[in-house]
N, CA, C and O of each residue as an XYZ file, in Angstrom:
584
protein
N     121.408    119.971     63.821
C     121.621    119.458     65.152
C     121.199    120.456     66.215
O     120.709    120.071     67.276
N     121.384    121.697     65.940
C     120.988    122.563     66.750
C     119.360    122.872     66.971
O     118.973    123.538     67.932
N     118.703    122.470     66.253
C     117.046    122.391     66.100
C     116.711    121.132     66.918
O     115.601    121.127     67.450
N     117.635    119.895     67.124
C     117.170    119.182     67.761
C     116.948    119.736     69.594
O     116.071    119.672     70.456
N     118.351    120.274     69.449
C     118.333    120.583     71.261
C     117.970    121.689     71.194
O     118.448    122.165     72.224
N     117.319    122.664     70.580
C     116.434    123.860     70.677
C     115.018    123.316     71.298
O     114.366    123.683     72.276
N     114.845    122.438     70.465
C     113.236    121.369     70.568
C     113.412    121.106     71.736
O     112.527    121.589     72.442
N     114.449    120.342     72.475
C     114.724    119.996     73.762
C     114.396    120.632     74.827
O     113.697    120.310     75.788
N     115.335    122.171     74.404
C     115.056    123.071     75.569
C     113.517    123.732     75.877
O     112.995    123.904     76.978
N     112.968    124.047     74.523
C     111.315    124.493     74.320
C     110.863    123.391     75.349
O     111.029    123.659     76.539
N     110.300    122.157     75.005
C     110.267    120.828     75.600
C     110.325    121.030     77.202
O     109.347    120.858     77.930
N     111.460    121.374     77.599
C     111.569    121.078     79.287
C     111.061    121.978     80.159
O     110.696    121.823     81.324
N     111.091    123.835     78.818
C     110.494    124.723     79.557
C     109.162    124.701     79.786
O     108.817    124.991     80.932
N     108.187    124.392     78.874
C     106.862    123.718     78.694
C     106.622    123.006     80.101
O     105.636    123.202     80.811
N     107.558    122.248     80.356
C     107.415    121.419     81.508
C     107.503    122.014     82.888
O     106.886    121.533     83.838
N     108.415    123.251     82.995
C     109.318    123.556     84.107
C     107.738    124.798     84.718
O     107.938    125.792     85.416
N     106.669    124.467     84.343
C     105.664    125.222     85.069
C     104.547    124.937     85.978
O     104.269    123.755     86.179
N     103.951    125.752     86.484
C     102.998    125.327     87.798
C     102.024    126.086     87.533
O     102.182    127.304     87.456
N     100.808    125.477     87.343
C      99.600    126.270     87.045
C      98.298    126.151     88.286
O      98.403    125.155     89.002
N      97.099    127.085     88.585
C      96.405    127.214     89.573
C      95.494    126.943     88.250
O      95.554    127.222     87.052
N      94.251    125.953     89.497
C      93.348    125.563     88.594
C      91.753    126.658     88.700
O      91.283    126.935     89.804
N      91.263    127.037     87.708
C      90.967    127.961     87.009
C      89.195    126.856     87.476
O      88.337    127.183     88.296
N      89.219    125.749     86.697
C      87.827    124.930     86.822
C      88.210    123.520     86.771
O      89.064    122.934     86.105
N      87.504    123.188     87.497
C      88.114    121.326     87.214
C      87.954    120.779     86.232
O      86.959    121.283     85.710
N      88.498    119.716     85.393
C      88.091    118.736     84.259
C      87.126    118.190     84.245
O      86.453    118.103     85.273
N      86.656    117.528     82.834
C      85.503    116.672     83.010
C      86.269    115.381     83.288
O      87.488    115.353     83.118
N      85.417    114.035     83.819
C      85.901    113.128     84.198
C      86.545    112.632     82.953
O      87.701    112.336     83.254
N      86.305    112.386     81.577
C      87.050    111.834     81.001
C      88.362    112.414     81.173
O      89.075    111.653     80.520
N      89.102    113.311     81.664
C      89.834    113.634     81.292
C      90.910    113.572     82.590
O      92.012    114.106     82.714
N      90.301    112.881     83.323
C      91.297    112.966     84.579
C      91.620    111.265     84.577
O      90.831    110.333     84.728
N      93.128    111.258     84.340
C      93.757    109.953     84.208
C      93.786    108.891     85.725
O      93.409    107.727     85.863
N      94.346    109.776     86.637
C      94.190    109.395     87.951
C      93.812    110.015     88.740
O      93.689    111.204     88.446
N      93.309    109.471     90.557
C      92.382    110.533     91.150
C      92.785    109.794     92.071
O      92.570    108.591     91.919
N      93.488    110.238     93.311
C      93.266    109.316     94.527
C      92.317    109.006     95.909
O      92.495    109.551     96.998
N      91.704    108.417     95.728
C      90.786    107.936     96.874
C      90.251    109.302     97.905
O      91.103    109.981     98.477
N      88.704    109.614     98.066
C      88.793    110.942     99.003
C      89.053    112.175     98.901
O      88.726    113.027     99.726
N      89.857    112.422     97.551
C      90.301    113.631     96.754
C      89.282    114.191     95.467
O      88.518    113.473     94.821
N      89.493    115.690     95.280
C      89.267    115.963     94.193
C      90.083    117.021     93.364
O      90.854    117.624     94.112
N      90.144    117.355     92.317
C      90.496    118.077     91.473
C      89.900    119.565     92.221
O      89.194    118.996     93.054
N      89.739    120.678     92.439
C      89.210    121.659     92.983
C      89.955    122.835     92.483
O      91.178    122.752     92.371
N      89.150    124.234     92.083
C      89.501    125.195     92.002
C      90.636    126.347     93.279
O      90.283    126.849     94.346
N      91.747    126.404     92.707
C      92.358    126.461     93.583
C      93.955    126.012     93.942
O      94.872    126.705     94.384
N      93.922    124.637     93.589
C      94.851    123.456     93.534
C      95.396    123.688     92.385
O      94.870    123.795     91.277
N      96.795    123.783     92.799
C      98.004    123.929     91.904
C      98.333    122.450     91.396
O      98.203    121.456     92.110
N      98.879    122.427     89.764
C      99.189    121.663     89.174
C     100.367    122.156     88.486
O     100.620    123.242     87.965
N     101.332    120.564     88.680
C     102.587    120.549     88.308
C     102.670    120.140     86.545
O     102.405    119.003     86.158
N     103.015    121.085     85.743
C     102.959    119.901     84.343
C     103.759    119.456     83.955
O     104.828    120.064     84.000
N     103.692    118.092     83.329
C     103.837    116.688     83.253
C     104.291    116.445     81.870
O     103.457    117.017     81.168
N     105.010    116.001     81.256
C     104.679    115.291     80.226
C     103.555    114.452     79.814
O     103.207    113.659     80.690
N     102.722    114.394     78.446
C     102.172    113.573     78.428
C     102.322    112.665     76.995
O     102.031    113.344     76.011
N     102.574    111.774     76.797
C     102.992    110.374     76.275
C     102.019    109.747     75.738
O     101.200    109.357     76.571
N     101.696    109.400     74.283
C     102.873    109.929     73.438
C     103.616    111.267     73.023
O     104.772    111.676     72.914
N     102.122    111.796     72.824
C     101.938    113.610     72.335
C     101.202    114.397     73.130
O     100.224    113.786     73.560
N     101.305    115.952     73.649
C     100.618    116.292     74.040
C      99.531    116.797     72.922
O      99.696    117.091     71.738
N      98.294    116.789     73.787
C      97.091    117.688     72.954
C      97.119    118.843     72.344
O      97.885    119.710     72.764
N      96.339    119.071     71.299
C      96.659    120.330     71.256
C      95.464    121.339     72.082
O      94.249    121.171     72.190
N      96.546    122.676     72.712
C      95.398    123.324     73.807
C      95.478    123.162     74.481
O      95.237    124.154     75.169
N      95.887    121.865     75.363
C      95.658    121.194     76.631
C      96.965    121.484     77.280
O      97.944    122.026     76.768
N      96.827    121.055     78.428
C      98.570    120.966     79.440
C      98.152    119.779     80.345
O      97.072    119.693     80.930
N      99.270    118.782     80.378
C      99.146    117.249     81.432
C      99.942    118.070     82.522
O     101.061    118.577     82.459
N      98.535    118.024     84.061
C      99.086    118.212     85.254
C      99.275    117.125     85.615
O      98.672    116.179     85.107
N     100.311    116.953     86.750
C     100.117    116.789     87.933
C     100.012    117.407     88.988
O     100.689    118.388     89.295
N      98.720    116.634     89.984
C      98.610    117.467     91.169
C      99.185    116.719     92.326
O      98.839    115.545     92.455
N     100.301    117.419     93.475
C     101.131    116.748     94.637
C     100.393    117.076     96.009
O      99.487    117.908     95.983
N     100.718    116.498     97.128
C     100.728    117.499     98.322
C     102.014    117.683     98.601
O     103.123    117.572     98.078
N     101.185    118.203    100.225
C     102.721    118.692    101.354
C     103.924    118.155    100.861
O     105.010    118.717    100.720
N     103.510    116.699    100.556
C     105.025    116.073    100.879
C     105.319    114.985     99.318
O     105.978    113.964     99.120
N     104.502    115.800     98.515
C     105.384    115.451     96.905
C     104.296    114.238     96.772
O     104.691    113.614     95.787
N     103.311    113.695     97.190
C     102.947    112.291     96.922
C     101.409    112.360     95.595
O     100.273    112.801     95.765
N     101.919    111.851     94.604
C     101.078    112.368     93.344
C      99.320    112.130     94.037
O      99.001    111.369     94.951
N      98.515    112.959     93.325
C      97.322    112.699     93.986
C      96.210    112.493     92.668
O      95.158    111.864     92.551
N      96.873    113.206     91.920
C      95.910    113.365     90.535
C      96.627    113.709     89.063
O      97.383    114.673     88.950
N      96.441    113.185     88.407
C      97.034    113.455     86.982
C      95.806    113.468     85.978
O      94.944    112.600     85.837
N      95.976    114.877     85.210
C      94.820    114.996     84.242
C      94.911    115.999     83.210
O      95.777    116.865     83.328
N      94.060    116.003     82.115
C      94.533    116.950     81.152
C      93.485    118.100     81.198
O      92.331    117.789     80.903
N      93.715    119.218     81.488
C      93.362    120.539     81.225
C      93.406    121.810     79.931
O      94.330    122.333     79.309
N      92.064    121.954     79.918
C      92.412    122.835     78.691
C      93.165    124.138     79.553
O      93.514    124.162     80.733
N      93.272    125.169     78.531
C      94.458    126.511     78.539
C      93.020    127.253     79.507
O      93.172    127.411     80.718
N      92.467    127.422     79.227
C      91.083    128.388     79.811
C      90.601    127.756     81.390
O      89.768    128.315     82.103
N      91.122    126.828     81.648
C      90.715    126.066     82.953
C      91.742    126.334     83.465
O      91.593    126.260     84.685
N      92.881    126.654     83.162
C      94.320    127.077     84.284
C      94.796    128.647     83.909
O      94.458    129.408     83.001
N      95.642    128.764     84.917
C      96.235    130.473     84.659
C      97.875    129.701     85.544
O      98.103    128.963     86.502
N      98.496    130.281     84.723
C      99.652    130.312     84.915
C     100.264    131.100     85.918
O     100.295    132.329     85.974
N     100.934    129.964     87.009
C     101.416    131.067     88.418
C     102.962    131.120     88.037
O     103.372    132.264     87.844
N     103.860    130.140     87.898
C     105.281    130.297     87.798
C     106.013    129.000     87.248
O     105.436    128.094     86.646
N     107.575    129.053     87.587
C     108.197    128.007     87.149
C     108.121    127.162     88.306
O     107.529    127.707     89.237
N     108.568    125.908     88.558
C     108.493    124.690     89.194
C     109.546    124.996     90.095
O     110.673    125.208     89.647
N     109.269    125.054     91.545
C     110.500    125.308     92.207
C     111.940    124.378     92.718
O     111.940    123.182     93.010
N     112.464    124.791     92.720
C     114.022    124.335     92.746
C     114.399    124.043     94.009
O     115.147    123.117     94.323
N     113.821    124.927     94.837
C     113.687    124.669     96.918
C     112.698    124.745     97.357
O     111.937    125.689     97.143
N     112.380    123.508     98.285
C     111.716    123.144     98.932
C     111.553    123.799    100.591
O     112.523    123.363    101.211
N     110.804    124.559    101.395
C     111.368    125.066    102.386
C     110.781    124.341    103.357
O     109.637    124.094    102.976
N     111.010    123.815    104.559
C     111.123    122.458    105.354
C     110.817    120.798    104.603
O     110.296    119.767    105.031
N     111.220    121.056    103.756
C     110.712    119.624    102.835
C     109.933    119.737    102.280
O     109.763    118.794    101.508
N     109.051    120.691    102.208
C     107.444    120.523    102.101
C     107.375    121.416    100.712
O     108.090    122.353    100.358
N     106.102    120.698     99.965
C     105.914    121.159     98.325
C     105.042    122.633     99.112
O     104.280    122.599    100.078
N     105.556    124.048     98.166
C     105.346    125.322     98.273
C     103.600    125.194     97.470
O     102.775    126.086     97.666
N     103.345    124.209     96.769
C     102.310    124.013     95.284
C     101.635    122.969     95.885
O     101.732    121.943     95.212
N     100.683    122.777     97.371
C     100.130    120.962     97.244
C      98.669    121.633     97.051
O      98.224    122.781     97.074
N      98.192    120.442     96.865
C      97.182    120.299     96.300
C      96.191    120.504     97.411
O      96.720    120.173     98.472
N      94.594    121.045     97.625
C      94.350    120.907     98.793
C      93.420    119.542     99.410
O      92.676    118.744     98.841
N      93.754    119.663    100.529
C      93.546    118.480    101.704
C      91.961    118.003    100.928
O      91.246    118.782    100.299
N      91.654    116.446    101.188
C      90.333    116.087    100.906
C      89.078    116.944    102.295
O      89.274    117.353    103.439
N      88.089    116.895    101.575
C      87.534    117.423    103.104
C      86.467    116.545    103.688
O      85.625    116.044    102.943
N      86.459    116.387    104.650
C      85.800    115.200    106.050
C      84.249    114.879    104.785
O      83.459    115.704    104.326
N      84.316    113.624    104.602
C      82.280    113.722    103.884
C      81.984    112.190    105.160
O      82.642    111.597    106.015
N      80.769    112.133    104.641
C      80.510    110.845    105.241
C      80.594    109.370    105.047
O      80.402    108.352    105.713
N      81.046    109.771    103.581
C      82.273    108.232    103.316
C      83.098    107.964    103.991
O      83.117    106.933    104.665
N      83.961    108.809    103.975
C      85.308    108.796    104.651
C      84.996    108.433    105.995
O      85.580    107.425    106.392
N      84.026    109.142    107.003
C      83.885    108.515    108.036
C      83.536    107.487    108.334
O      83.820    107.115    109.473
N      82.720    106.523    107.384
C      81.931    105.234    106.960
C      83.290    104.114    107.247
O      83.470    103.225    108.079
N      84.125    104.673    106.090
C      85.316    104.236    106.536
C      86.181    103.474    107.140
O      86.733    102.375    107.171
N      86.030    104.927    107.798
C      87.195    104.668    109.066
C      86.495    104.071    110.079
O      87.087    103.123    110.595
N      84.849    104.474    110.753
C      84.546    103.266    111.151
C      84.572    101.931    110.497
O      85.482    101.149    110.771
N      84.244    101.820    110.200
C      84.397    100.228    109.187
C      85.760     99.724    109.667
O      85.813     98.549    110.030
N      87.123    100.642    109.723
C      88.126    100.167    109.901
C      88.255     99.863    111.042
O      88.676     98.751    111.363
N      87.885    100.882    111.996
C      87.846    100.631    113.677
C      87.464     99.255    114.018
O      88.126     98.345    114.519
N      86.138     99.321    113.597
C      85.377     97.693    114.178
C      86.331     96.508    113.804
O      86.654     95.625    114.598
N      86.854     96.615    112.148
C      87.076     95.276    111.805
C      88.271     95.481    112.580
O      88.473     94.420    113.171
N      89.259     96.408    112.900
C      90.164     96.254    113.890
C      90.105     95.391    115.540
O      90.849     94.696    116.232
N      88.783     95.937    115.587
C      88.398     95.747    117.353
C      87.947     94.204    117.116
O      88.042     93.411    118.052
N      87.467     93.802    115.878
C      87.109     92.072    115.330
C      88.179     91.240    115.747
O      88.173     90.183    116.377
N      89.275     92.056    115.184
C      90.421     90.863    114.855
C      91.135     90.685    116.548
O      91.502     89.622    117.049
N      91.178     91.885    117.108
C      91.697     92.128    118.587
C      90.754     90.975    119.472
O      91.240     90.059    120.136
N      89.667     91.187    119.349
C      88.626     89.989    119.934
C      89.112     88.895    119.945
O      89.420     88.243    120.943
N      89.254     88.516    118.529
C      89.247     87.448    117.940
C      90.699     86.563    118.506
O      90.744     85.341    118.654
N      91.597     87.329    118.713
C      92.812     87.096    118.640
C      92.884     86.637    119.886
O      93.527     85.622    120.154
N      92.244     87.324    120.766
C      92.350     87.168    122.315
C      90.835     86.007    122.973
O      90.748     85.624    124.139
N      90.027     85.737    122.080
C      89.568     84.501    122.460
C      90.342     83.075    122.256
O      90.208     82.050    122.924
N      91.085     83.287    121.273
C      91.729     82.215    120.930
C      92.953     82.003    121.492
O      93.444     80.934    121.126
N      93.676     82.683    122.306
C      94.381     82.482    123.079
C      94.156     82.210    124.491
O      95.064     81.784    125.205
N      92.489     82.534    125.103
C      91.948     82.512    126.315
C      91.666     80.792    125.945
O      91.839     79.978    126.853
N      91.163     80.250    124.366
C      91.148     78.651    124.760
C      92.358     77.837    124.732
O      92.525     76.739    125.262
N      93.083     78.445    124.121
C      94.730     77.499    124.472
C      95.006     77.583    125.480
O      95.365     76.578    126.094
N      94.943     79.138    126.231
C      95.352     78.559    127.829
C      94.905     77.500    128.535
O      95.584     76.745    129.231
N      93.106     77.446    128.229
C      92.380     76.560    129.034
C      92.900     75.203    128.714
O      93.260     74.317    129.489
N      92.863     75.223    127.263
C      93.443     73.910    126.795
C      94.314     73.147    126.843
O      94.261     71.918    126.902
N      95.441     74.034    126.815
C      96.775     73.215    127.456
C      97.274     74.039    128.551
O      98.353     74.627    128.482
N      96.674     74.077    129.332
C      96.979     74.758    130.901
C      98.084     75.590    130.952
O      98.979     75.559    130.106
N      98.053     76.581    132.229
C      98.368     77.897    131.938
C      99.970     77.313    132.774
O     101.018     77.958    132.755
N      99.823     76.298    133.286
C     101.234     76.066    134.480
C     102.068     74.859    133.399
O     103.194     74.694    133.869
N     101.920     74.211    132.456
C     102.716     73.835    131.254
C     103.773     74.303    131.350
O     104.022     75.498    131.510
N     104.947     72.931    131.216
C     106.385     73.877    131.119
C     107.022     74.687    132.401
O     108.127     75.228    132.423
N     106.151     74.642    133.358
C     106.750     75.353    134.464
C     106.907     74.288    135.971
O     106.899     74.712    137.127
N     107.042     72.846    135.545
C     107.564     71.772    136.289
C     106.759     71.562    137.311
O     107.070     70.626    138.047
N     105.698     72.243    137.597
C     105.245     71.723    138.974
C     103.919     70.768    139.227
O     103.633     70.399    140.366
């Protein structure tokens, strides 16, 4: 019984670490990636369990930002990370001590966000022609008795 919760404790310490990334993965090996982001030398990773078994060699990160929100999960060999510490316990203004770093400006991203602007300024148009013909349509003094 005591080999079971020995296994346990090995198990959580495995887990309870934070590694700086050394070289990025190849794509097979990165499970998730969020939009605008990359994996980058540099960027601290939280490790993870990985389910069923881990690899052998390997360690399952996760990578967070500022404010804890997962950005990337992937498996790394031992030679692509170096080990900075254990997983911290306090947070100092809320904010993760380990995020990952910021995406940086390309010309997608700006593609984007214009894209978003216009179809914004579409619907604003749109919204306000169609209320300029109901006025016309059922007159603007309606309802006001005179």
């Amino acid at each position: 019984m005591q080999e079971s919760s020995s296994s346990k404790t090995e198990e959580q310490a495995d887990w309870n670490r934070i590694f700086e990334i050394l070289r990025p993965p190849s794509r097979d090996r990165i499970q998730f990636l969020r939009p605008g982001h990359r994996i980058e030398p540099g960027d601290f990773g939280w490790a993870s369990p990985a389910w069923p078994n881990e690899k052998e060699g390997m360690v399952h990160l996760t990578g967070y930002d500022a404010k804890l929100l997962n950005i990337w999960y992937a498996d790394l060999k031992l030679s692509e990370v170096r080990y900075v510490g254990p997983k911290p316990t306090e947070f100092p203004k809320g904010k993760n001590p380990y995020p990952v770093r910021r995406p940086t400006p390309s010309v997608t991203l700006y593609i984007a966000r214009l894209k978003q602007y216009f179809l914004v300024r579409w619907h604003w148009w749109k919204i306000r022609d169609i209320r300029k013909e109901n006025l016309l349509k059922h007159g603007r003094d309606r309802g006001h008795g005179i």
